[in-house]
C-alpha positions in Angstrom: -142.2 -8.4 -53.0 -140.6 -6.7 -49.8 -138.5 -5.0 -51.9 -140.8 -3.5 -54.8 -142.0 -0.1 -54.3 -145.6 -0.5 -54.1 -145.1 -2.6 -50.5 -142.9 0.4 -49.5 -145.7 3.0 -50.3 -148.7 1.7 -50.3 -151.0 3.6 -47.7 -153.2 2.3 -45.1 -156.8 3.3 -44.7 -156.0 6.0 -42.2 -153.2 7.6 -44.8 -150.2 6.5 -43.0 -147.5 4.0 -44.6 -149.5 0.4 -43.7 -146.3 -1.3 -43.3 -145.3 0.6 -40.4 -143.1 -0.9 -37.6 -145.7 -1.1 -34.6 -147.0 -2.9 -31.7 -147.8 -6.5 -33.4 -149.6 -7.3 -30.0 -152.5 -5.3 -31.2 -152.6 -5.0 -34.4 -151.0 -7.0 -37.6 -150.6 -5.3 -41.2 -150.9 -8.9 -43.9 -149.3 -8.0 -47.2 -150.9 -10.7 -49.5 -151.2 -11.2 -53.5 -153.9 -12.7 -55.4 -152.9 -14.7 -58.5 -154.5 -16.8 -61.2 -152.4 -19.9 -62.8 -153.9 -22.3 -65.6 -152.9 -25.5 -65.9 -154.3 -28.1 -68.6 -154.4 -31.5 -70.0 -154.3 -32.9 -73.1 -155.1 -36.3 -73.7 -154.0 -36.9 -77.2 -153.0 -34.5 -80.3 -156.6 -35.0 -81.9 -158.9 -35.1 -78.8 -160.1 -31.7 -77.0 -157.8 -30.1 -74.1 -159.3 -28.8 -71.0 -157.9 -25.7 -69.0 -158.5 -25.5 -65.3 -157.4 -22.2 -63.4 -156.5 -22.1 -59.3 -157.0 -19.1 -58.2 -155.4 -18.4 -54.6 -153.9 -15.6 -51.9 -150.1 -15.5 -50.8 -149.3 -14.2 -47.4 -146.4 -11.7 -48.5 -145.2 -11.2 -44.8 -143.7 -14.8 -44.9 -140.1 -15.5 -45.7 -139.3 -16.6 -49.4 -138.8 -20.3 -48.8 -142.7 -20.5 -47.0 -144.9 -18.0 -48.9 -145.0 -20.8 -52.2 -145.6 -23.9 -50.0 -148.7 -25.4 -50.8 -149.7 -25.3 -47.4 -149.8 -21.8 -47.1 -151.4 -20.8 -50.2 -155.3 -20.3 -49.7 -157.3 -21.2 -52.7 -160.0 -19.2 -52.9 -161.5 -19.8 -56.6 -161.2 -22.7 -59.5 -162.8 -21.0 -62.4 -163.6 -24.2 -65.1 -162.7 -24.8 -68.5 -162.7 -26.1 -70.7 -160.9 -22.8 -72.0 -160.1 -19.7 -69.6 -162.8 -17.4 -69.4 -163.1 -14.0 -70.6 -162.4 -11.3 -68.7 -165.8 -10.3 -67.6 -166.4 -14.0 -67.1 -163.3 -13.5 -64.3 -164.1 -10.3 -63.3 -167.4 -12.2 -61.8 -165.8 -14.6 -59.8 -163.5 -11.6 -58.3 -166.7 -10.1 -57.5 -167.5 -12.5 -54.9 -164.2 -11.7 -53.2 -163.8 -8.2 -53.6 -166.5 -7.1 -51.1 -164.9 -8.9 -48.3 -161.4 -8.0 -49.5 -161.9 -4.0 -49.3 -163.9 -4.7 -45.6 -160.3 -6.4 -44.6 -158.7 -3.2 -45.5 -161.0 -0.8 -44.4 -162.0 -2.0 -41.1 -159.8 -5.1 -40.6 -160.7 -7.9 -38.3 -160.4 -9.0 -34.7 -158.7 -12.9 -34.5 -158.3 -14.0 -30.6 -154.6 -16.0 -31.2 -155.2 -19.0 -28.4 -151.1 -18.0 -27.3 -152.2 -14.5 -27.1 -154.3 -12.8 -24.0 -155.9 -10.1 -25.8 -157.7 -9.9 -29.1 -155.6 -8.6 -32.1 -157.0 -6.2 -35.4 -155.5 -7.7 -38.5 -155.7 -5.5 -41.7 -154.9 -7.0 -44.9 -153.9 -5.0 -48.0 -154.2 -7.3 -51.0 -152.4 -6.7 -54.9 -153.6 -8.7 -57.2 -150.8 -10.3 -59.8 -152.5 -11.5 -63.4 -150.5 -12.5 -66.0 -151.4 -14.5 -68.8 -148.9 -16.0 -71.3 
């Protein structure tokens, strides 16, 4: 992801390239992708199947062998089955997330790291990844 051109251009809220080198005691730039995956399970040929989707943030800045771990994904939805839903029936559970996801990038928010002395603003640019098969 580091190396595709949207994380080299994309612009912060004040214009400026968001990815710029800076002074990481007082303020941290979080590249992270949303994505959707479906998994199902079929119980025999002739009975019914039922999809389940997981719906969760990666933290971009990590290296490659952490940002897939399971215990640094975030789950933030499970949209149910039985099938997947249609795409305005997605586009309302993204609308519970978007709100705060646009205040993140806007304004950012102050964490207190308990190694750190002084407060830190985190901004997070998010780029959502949907695929379907």
């Amino acid at each position: 992801m580091q190396d595709s051109e949207v994380w080299k251009t994309i612009k912060g809220p004040d214009g400026k390239s968001f990815f710029l080198e800076g002074d990481c005691d007082k303020e941290i730039q979080l590249g992270t992708t949303i994505s959707l995956d479906w998994f199902g399970r079929k119980t025999s040929s002739y009975g019914p199947s039922h999809l389940s989707g997981a719906m969760s943030f990666t933290i971009q800045n990590f290296e490659n062998v952490l940002k897939y771990r399971a215990d640094h994904l975030i789950l933030c939805s499970m949209p149910p089955g039985p099938t997947e839903p249609m795409s305005e029936q997605l586009q309302a559970y993204l609308k519970l997330i978007v709100d705060d996801l646009i205040m993140l990038y806007d304004e950012g928010i102050i964490i207190k790291p308990p190694e750190h002395p002084d407060v830190i603003l985190t901004i997070i640019a998010t780029i959502f990844l949907f695929g379907h098969r």
